[in-house]
C-alpha positions in Angstrom: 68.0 35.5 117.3 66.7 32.1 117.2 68.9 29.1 115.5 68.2 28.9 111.5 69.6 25.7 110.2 68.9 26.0 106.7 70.8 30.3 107.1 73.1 30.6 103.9 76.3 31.9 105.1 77.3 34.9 103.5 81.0 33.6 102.6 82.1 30.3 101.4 85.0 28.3 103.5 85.9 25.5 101.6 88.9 24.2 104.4 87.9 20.1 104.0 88.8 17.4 106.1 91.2 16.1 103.0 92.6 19.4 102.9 93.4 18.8 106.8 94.9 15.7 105.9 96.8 16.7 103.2 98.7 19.8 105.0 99.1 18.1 108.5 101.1 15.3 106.1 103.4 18.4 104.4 104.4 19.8 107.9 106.6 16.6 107.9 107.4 16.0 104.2 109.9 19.0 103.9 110.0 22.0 101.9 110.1 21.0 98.5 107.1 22.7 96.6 106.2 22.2 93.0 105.3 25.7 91.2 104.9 24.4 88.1 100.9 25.5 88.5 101.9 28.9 89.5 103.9 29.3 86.7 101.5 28.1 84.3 99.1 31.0 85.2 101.1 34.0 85.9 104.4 32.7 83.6 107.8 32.5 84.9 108.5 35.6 87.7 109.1 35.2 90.8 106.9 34.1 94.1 107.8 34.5 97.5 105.4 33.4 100.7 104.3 34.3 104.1 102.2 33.8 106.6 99.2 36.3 105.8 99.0 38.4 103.0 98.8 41.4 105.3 102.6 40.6 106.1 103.1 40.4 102.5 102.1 44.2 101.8 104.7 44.8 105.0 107.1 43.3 103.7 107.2 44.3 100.3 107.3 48.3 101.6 109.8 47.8 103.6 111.8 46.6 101.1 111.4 49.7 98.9 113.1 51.4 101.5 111.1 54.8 101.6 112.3 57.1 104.4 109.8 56.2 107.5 107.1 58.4 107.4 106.6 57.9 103.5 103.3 58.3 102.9 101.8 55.0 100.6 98.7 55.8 98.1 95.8 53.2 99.0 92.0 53.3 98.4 89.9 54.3 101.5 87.7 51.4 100.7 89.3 48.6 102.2 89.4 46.1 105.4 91.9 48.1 107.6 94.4 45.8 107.9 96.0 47.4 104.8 96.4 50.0 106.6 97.8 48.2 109.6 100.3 46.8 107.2 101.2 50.6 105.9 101.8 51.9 109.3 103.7 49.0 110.7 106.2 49.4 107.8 107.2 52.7 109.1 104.9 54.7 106.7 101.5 56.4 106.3 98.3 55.7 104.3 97.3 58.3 102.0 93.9 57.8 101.0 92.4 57.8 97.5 89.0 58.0 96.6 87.3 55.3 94.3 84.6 55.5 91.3 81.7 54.2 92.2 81.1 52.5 89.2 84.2 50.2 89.2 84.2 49.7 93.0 88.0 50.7 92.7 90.9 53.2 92.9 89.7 56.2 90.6 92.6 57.3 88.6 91.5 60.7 88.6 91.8 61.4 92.8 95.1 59.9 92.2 96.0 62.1 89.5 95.4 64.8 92.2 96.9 63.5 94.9 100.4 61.7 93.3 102.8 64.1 94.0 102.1 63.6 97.5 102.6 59.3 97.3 106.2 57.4 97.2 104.2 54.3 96.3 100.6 53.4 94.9 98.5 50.0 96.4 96.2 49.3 93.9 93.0 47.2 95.2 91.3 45.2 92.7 87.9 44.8 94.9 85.6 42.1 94.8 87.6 40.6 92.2 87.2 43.4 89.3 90.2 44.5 88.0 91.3 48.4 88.6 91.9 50.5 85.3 95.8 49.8 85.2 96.6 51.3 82.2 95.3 54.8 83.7 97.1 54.5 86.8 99.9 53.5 85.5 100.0 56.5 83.5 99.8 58.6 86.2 101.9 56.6 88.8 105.1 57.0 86.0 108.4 55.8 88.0 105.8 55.8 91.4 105.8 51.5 92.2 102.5 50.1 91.8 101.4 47.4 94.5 98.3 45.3 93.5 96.5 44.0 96.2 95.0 40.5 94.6 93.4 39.5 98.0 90.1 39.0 96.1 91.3 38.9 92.5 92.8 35.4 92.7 92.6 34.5 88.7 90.8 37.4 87.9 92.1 39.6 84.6 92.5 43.0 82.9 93.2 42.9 79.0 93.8 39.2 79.3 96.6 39.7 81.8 96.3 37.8 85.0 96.3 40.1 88.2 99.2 40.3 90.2 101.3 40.7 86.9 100.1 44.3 85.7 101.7 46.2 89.1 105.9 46.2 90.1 104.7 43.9 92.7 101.5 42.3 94.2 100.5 40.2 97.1 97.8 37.7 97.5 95.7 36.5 100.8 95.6 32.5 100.5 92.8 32.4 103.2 90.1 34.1 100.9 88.3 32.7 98.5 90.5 29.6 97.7 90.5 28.7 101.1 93.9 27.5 101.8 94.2 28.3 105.1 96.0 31.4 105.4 99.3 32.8 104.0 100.9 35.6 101.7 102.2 35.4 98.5 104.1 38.3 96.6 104.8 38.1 92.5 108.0 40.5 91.9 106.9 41.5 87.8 110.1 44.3 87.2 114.0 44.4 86.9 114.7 46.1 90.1 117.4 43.8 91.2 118.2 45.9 94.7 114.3 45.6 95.7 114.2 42.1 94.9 117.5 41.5 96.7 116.0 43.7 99.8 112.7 41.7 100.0 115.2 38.4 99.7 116.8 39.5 103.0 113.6 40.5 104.4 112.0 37.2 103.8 115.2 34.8 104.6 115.3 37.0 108.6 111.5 35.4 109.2 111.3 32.3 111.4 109.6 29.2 110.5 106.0 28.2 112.2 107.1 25.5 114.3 105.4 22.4 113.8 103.0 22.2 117.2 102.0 25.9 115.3 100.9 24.3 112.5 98.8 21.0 113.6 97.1 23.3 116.0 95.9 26.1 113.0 95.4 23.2 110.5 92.9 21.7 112.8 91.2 25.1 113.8 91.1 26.0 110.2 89.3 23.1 109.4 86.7 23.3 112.6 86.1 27.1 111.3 85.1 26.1 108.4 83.0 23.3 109.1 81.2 25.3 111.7 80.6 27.9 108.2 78.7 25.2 106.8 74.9 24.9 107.2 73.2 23.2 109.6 76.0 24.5 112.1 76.5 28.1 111.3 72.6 29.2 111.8 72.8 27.1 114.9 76.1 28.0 116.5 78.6 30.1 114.8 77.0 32.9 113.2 75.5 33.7 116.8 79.0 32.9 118.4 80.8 35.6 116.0 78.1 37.9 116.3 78.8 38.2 120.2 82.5 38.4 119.6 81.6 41.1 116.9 79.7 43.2 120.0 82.5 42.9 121.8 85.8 43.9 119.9 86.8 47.4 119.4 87.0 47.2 115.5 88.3 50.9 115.9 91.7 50.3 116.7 95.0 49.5 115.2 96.2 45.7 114.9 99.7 44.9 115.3 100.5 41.4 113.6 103.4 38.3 113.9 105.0 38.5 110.7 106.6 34.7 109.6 107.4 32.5 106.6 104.2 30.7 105.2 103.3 27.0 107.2 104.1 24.3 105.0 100.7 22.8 105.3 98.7 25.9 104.2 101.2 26.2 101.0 100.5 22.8 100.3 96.8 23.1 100.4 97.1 26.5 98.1 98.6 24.4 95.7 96.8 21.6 95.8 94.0 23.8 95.5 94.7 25.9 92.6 95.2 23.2 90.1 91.4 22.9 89.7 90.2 26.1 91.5 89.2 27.6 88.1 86.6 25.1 87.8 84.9 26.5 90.9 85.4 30.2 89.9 83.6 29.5 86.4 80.7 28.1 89.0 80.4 31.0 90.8 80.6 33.6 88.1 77.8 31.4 86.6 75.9 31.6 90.1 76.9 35.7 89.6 75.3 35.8 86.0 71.7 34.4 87.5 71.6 36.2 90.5 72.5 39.6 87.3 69.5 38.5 85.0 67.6 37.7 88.4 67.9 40.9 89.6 67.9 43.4 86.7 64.8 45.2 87.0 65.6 46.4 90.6 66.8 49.3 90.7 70.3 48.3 92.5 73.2 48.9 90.8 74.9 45.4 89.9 78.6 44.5 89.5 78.6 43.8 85.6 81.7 43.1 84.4 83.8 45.8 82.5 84.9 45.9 79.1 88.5 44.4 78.6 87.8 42.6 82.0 87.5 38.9 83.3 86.0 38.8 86.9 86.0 36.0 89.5 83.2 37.2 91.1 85.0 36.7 94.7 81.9 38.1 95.9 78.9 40.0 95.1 78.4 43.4 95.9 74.6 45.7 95.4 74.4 49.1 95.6 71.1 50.9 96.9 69.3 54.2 96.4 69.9 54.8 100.0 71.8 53.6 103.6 68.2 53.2 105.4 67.1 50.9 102.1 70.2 49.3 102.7 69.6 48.1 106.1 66.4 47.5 106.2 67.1 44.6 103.4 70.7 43.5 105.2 67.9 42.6 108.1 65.4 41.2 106.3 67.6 39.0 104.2 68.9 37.6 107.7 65.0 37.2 108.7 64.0 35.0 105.9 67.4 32.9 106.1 70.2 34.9 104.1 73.2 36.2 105.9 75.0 39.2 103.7 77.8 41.7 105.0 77.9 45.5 104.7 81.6 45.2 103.9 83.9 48.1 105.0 81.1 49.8 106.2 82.5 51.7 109.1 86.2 51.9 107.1 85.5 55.5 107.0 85.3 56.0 110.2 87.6 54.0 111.7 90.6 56.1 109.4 89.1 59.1 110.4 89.8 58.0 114.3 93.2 55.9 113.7 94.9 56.7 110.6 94.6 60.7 110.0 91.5 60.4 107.2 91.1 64.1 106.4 87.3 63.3 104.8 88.7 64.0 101.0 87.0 60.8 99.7 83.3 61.9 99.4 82.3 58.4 97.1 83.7 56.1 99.4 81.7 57.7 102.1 78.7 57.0 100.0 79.6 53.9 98.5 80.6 52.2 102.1 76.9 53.3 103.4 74.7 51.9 100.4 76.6 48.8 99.9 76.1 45.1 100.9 77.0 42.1 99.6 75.1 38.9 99.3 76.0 35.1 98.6 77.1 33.8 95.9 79.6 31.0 96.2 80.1 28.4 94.0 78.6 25.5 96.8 75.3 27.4 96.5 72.5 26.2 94.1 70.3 27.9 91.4 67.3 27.7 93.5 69.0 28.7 96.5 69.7 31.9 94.4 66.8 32.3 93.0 65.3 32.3 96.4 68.0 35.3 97.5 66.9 37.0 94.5 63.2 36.7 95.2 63.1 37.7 98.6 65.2 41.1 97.7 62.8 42.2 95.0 59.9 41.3 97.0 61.5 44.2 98.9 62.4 46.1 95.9 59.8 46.0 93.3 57.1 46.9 96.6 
């Protein structure tokens, strides 16, 4: 592929040279942190950090203290990591089926398959909330685990995400762009679980400080090389050859440590005005959803009794070829967009006993792609994705 300069990445990184600056200057300032901003969104519980949110989910099962081999609910639609995390805590993913129409968990598979689960990981993808009230209902005394990784802010019944579940973990490296790190929010009373996830945390070393500097500064060269002109020239066609050659089927074992004092820093800094920038993408969501109405994708409108981020922007089409062809021809005429957790499927079917008992997911995973639609991009710009799709479309 030739080098396209003006190519809109399909994700945003946001990792600026102040935000360099700032965290290389916390790595030596100590480890005093201000939550006051945390506190203010999610209310007075208690937050605990680590170095991905990956480790997070590990953690926080470990702590329940399940006999090994336990096996943990979690939708089948998901980056495999969260699996990874599952089995490296000593238990086994149990897969559950999602609705189509909400992108998430559907409350009925579990229905059918809870008696079989010691816990339930609830994913609240692409930012919209899951239906908690129904899983909940079904999940009784079974602990419910909200993965937030893209729900940052995001709400259900005017409740923030990450306060609905027993517990819940965040991934500080997406769509905020902090870097990387975990945090967990404990939201109940049991006082042995948070004392076990105390001791779990307090055994973790420290990044040291060489550790740091070095992933500060590759964070930042990451995401400047995300940023046009450099990612049509360089990087997308760098990662693309990496892409070729990793095995994506296979299982990842992962360092688990405290969170850097540089990327907490950043988060923090961060979130103090990051709902200004989710309000611009959700606006950027609600033209490319008038833009594209008389398609005949199915577009992520946001639920009753919901408040979405809009981490990202998922279409559905009629068919896995129609898919495709438009994934290629969006990259042709200057648009990169991902077919997220497309081979999910059969990658738990290979590595993590998938038995083939979530038929939507299937479906969903092959139809689906997301496009751009972070808050740096312009209306024009997204006009200009939404004209080039139903050029396609409306044929």
């Amino acid at each position: 592929m030739r080098p396209m300069p003006s190519l809109i990445p399909r994700f945003n990184m946001d990792y600026r040279f102040s935000d360099l600056i700032y965290g290389m200057k916390a790595i030596f300032s100590g480890n005093h942190f201000d939550l006051k901003t945390l506190e203010s969104l999610f209310g007075k519980k208690k937050f605990l950090f680590t170095n991905y949110g990956r480790s997070s989910l590990y953690l926080i099962l470990r702590a329940l203290n399940l006999p090994k081999g336990a096996k943990i609910g979690v939708p089948l639609y998901s980056c495999t990591v969260v699996f990874d995390a599952i089995v490296n805590a000593g238990l086994v993913p149990r897969f559950i089926d999602i609705n189509i129409d909400t992108y998430t968990m559907d409350p009925m598979d579990l229905r059918d398959k809870i008696e079989d689960v010691s816990a339930v990981v609830v994913i609240h993808t692409f930012g919209h909330p899951a239906d908690m009230d129904k899983i909940r209902e079904i999940a009784k005394d079974v602990p419910i685990i909200e993965d937030c990784a893209h729900s940052l802010l995001s709400e259900y019944k005017g409740k923030k995400t990450g306060t609905l579940g027993d517990a819940s973990f965040f991934s500080l490296a997406k769509y905020i762009s902090a870097g990387d790190g975990g945090m967990i929010i404990l939201n109940n009373g049991f006082k042995n679980f948070e004392n076990s996830l105390n001791r779990e945390i307090s055994s973790l070393d420290d990044p040291s400080n060489f550790k740091e500097l070095a992933h500060s500064i590759f964070m930042y060269m990451y995401s400047f090389l995300y940023h046009r002109p450099w990612f049509g020239m360089f990087a997308f066609h760098m990662g693309s050859l990496v892409e070729r050659k990793v095995d994506i089927a296979r299982k990842r074992v992962f360092r688990v440590s405290k969170i850097g004092r540089s990327n907490l820093s950043v988060f923090l800094r961060k979130l103090k005005t990051f709902k200004e920038k989710v309000e611009r993408q959700r606006r950027n969501s609600k033209i490319l959803l008038e833009e594209l109405k008389d398609t005949n994708l199915k577009l992520p409108y946001e639920r009753k009794n919901t408040w979405c981020n809009y981490f990202l922007f998922p279409i559905l089409f009629e068919s896995e070829d129609e898919r495709d062809y438009v994934y290629k021809y969006l990259r042709k005429a200057g648009v990169d967009s991902a077919k997220l957790y497309s081979t999910t499927p059969y990658v738990a079917k290979k590595l993590y006993g998938y038995k083939g008992d979530c038929p939507n997911t299937e479906e969903f995973a092959s139809r689906v792609m997301t496009i751009p639609n972070h808050y740096t991009l312009t209306k024009g710009e997204l006009i200009k994705i939404a004209n080039i799709i139903k050029k396609i479309m409306l044929k």
